[in-house]
Every structure is written in structure tokens, then in C-alpha cells.
C-alpha positions in Angstrom: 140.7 59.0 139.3 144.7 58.1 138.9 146.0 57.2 135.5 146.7 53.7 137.2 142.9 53.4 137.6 142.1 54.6 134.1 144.4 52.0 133.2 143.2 49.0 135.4 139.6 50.0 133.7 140.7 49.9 130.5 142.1 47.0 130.7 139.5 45.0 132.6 136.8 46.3 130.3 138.3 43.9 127.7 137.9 40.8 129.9 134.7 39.1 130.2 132.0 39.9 131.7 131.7 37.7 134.6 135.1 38.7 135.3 134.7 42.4 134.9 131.8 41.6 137.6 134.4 39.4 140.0 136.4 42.4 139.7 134.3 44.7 140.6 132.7 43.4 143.7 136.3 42.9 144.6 136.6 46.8 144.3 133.8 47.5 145.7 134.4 45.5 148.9 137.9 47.2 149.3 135.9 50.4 149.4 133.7 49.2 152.1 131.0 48.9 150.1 128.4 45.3 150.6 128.0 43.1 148.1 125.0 40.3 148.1 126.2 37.1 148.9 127.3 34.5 146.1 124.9 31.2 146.4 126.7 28.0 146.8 125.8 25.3 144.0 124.6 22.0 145.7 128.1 20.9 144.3 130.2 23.6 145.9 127.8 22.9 149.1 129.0 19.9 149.3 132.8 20.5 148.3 133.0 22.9 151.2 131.3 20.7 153.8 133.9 18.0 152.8 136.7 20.4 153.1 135.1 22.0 156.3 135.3 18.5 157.7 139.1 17.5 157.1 139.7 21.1 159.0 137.4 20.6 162.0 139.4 17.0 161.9 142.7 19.1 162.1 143.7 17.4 159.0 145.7 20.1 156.9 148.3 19.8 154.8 151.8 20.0 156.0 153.9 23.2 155.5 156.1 21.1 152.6 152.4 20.2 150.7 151.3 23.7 150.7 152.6 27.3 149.6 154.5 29.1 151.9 152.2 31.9 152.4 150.2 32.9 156.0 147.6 30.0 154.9 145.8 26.8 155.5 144.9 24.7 152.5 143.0 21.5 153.4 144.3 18.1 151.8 141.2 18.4 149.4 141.9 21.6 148.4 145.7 20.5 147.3 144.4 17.7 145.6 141.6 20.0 143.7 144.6 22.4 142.5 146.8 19.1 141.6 143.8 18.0 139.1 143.6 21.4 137.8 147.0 21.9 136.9 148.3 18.4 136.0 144.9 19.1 133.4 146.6 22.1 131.9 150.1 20.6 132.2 148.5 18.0 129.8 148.0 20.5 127.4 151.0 23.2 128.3 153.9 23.1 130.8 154.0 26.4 130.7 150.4 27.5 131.5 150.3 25.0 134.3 153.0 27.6 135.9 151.3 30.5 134.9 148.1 29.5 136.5 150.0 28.2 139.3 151.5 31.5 140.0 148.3 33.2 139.5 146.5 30.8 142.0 149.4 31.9 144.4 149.2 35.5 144.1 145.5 35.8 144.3 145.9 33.2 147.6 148.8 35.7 148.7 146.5 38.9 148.5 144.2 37.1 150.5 146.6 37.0 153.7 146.7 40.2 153.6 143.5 41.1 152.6 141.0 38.7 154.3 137.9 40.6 153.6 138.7 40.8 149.6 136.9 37.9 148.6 132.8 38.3 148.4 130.8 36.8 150.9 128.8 33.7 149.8 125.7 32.4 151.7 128.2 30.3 153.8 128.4 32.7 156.7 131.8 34.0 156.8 133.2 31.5 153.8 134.1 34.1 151.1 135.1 33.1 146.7 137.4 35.5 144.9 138.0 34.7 141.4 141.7 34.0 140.0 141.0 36.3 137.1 142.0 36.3 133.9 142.1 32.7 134.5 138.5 30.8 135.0 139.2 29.8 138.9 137.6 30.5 141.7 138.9 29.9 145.6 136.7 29.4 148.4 137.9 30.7 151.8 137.5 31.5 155.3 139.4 33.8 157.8 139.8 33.9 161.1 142.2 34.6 164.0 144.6 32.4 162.8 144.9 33.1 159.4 142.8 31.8 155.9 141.9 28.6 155.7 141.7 27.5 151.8 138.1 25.6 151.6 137.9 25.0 147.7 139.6 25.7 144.3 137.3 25.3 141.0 136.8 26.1 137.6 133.9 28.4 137.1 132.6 26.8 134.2 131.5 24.2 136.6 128.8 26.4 138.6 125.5 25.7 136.5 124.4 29.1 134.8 
């Protein structure tokens, strides 16, 4: 194992431990190993078919809405991440932006690594989590690129 391993271990272990879990089917999948599908809360179901919709309608937001990386958010989706952060703006500016630029990295990794995210009982719709922060994203790829389905906290799927 490289020390940057040993180190990436360390310091996940300290993180909680549906994260650690995130984290490590996220691992896992990179080494081509399956994971069993995530089940969709009737919520989330029905977040994703509203989302699904808008892009089946065409209706995604314009390249000045959304982040310029090789992806598709639906109009839904940007209004799901404006709640979210104008919610922690509320409370701190300043970790607003850092969940902002976490949301963008993880969403960033994606474009490159389509496959990252594990596969939910969606068919090919896939959630990664936006560790260390409590968010997961909901996505699908394809020939064109991602297309961003759904951005939530995870407190919100029942336990």
C-alpha cells in the first residue's frame, strides 16, 4: 500500500461511518469491484422522476446557470443546490462556498469518472456522496456527458 493510501485511511477512518461506507464503495468501484445497488426512498423516487422529466423535456439549464464543467444539471437540480446553500449562507458565508466548491469538485470527478458514483435501483442512475459534507448527488451518464438528476442532504433518506 502507498503512504498516500495509508494516509487517505487514516484519515477517513475518523469520519463517520456512513461516510467511511460512501467512501469505500467509491473505492471499491474504481477497482472494478460491484457494489449492491442503493434503494431509492419514495422521496428521492420521486425527485428523480421530476428531474428525469424536465431532461426528457430538454429543459436544462443554460451554460450561464450551471458550472462550467462537462455536465448537465436540470433546472431542479439548480434550484435543489440554491436551497441548500442559501440555507448555510444563512448561517455562514463562508461554508456556503466551501460546500459549494466541494459540490463542484465531487460533480467535476464525475466527468471524468462516470462510473464512480454507486449504482442505485434506478438502472444506470448512480449517487456519490459529497463527503465530508452530508450531500448526496444523483446522476446519470451517457454518451453525451452526466446529466445531474438530484442534490440532497442525506439526513433526509429515512434510516
Amino acid at each position: 500500500m502507498t503512504r498516500l493510501l495509508e494516509q487517505a485511511i487514516e484519515t477517513v477512518s475518523a469520519l463517520p461511518d456512513d461516510v467511511q461506507d460512501d467512501l469505500a464503495r467509491i473505492l471499491l468501484q474504481f477497482a472494478g469491484v460491484e457494489q449492491p445497488p442503493y434503494i431509492l426512498t419514495p422521496e428521492e423516487e420521486a425527485e428523480i422522476d421530476a428531474s428525469l422529466g424536465e431532461a426528457e423535456r430538454g429543459e436544462f439549464a443554460t451554460d450561464e446557470e450551471a458550472w462550467p464543467v462537462k455536465v448537465r444539471f436540470t433546472r431542479r437540480v439548480l434550484r435543489q443546490m440554491a436551497e441548500i446553500l442559501d440555507y448555510i449562507e444563512a448561517q455562514s458565508p463562508q461554508g456556503a462556498e466551501t460546500v459549494k466548491r466541494r459540490l463542484q469538485a465531487v460533480i467535476g470527478l464525475l466527468a471524468d469518472h462516470p462510473d464512480a458514483g454507486r449504482i442505485t435501483n434506478r438502472g444506470n442512475l448512480r449517487r456519490v456522496a459529497a463527503s465530508p459534507y452530508p450531500y448526496v448527488i444523483f446522476y446519470r451518464s451517457d454518451a453525451t456527458g452526466i446529466v445531474i438528476h438530484g442534490v440532497r442532504h442525506a439526513a433526509r433518506r429515512p434510516l
